[in-house]
C-alpha positions as CSV (number, residue, x, y, z in Angstrom):
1,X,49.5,12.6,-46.9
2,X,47.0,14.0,-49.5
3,X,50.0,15.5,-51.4
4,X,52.1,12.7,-51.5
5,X,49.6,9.5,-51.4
6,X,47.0,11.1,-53.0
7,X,44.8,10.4,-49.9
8,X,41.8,12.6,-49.0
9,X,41.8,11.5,-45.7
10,X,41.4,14.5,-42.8
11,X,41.6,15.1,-39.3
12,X,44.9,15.4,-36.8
13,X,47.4,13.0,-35.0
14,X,49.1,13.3,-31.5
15,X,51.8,11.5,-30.6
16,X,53.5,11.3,-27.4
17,X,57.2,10.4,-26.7
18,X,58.1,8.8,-23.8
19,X,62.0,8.5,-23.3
20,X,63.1,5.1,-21.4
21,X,67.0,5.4,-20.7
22,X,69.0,2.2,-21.5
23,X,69.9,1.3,-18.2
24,X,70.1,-2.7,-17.9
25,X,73.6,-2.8,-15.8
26,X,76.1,-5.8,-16.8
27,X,76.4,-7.6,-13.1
28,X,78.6,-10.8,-12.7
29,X,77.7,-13.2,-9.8
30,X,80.2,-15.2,-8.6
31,X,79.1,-18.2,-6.5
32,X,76.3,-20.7,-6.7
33,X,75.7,-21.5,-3.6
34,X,72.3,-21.2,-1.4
35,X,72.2,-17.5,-1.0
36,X,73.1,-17.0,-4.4
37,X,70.7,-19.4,-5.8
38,X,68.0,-17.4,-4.0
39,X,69.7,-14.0,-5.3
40,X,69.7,-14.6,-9.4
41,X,65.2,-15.5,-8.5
42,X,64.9,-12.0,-7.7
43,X,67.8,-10.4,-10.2
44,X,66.4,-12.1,-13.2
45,X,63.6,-9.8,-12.8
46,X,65.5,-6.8,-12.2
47,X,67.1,-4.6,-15.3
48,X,70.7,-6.4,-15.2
49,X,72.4,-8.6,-17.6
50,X,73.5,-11.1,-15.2
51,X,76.5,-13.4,-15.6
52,X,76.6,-16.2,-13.2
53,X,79.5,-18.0,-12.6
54,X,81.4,-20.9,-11.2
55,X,83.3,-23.5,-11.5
56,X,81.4,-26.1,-10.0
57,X,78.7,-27.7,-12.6
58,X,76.4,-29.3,-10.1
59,X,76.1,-26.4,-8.1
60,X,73.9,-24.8,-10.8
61,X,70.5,-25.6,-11.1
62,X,68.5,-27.1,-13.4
63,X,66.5,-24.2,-14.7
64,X,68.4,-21.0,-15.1
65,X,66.4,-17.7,-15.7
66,X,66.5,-16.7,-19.7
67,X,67.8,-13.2,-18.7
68,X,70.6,-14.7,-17.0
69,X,73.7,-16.1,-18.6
70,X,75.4,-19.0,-17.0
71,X,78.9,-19.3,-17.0
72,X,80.9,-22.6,-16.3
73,X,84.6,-21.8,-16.0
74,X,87.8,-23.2,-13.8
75,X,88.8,-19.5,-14.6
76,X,86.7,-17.5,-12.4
77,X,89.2,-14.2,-11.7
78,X,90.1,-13.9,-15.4
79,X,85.9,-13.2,-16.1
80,X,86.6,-10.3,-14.0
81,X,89.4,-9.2,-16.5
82,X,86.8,-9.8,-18.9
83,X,84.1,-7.6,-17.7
84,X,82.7,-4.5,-19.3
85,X,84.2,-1.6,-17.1
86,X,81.1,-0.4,-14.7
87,X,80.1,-4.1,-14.6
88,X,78.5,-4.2,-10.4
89,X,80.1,-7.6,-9.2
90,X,79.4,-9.9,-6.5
91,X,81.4,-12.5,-4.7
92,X,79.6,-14.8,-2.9
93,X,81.3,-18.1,-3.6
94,X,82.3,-21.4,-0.8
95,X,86.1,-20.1,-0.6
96,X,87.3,-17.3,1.0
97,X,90.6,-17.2,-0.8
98,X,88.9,-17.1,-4.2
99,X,86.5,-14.7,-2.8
100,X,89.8,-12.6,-2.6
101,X,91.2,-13.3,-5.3
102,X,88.3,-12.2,-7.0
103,X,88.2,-9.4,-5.2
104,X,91.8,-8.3,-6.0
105,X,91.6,-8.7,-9.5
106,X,88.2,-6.2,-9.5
107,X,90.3,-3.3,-7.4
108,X,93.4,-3.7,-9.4
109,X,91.4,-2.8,-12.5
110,X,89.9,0.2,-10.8
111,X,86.7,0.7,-12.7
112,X,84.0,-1.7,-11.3
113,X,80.8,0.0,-11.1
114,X,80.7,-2.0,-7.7
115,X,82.3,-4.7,-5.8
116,X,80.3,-6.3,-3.3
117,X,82.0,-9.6,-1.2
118,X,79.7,-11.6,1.1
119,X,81.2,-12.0,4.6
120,X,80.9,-11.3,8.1
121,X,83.1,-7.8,9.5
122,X,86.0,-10.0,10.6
123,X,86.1,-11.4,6.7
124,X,85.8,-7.9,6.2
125,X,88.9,-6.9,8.2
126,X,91.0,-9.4,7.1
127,X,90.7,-8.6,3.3
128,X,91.8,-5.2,3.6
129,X,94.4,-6.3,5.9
130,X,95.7,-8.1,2.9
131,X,94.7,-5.5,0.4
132,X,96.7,-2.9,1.9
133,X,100.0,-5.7,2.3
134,X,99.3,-5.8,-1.1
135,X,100.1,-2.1,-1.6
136,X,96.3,-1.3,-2.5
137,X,95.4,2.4,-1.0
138,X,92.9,3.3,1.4
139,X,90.8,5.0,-1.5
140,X,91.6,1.6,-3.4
141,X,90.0,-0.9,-0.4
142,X,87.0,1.6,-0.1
143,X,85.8,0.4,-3.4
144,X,85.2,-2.9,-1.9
145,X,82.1,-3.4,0.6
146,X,81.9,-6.0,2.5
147,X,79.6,-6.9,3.9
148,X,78.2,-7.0,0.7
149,X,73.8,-5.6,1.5
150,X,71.7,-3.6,3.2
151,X,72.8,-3.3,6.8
152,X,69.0,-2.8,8.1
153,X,68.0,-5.8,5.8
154,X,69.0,-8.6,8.7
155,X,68.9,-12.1,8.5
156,X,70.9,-15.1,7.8
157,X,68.5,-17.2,5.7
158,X,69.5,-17.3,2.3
159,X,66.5,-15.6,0.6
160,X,66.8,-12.9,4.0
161,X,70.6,-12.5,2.3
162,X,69.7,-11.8,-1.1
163,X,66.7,-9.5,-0.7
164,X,69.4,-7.5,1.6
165,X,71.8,-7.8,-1.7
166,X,69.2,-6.9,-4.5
167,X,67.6,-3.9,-2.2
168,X,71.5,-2.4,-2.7
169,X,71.8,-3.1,-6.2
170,X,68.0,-1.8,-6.7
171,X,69.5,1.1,-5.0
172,X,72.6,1.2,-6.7
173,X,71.0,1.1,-10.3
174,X,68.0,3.5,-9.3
175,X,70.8,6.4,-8.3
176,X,72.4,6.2,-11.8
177,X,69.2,6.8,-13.7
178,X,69.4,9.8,-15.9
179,X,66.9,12.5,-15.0
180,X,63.7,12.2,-17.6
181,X,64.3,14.3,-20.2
182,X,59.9,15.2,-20.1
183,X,60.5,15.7,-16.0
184,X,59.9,19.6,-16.3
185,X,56.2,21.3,-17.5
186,X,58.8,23.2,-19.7
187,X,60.1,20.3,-21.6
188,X,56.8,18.8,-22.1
189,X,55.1,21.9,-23.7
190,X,58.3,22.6,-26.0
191,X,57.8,18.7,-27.8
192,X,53.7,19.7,-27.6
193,X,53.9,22.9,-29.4
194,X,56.7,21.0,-32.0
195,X,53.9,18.2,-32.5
196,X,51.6,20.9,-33.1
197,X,53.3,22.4,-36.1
């Protein structure tokens, strides 16, 4: 500094890094219904870019969180063309064949971070019933789950539904975190000893 600005200031600085992976995980919602309603409250707070989406405009309501994009369409499968592969996706809309639909068009790309369907176990076995008339493979249907939350999360309520969802994509998210790159003493004393210089 003295060199340079011609300051005669003296003394020392420490700086610390802190390394914060990018992880806010594209996630498209399909469905506007109660439970889902009662999901995007608790995953607007979450680190996701949400897309919401449906075809039905009075379904939506009024306010919609600023961290999560709402998305109006008659179109709903080809958004899932559309999606950033590793995009998680969940279908929780009021018809079970566009629920499949949806569903089909997410396993035929192949590279969903994750596709969760709302349903009950016989919804369950009836979709990959059909998947697998469809030709899909066994490895194929297990990228689906369905029920789509955490199994010892009960409850039929729709805010019981989607605190069961967001606990699994809380999960989901949490497992894909990078390891810190200052989690060892190690690393931490080599960037102390380079500030040091």
């Amino acid at each position: 500094l003295g060199a340079s600005l011609g300051q005669c200031c003296g003394g020392h600085v420490s700086v610390l890094f802190e390394h914060f992976a990018a992880s806010v995980k594209p996630l498209l919602v399909f469905g506007a219904g109660h439970g889902a309603k009662a999901l995007i409250s608790i995953l607007s707070e979450l680190p996701m870019r949400v897309k919401w989406i449906d075809s039905r405009p009075e379904q939506f309501p009024e306010h919609i969180p600023s961290q999560v994009e709402k998305c109006l369409t008659d179109d709903p499968v080809g958004e899932v063309t559309q999606a950033a592969s590793g995009s998680f996706m969940l279908v929780l809309t009021h018809n079970h064949q566009l629920d499949y639909e949806l569903t089909e068009a997410a396993l035929k790309r192949g590279d969903m971070g994750f596709l969760g369907v709302i349903g009950s176990d016989t919804k369950a076995r009836r979709f990959r019933q059909r998947l697998s008339h469809r030709q899909f493979s066994d490895a194929d249907i297990a990228n689906m789950t369905c029920p789509v939350g955490l199994a010892n999360v009960p409850g039929k309520r729709p805010m019981e539904v989607a605190v069961s969802i967001a606990g699994q994509m809380i999960a989901l998210y949490q497992a894909q975190q990078p390891a810190s790159p200052l989690s060892t003493a190690a690393d931490w004393s080599e960037i102390k000893q380079l500030l040091e210089v």
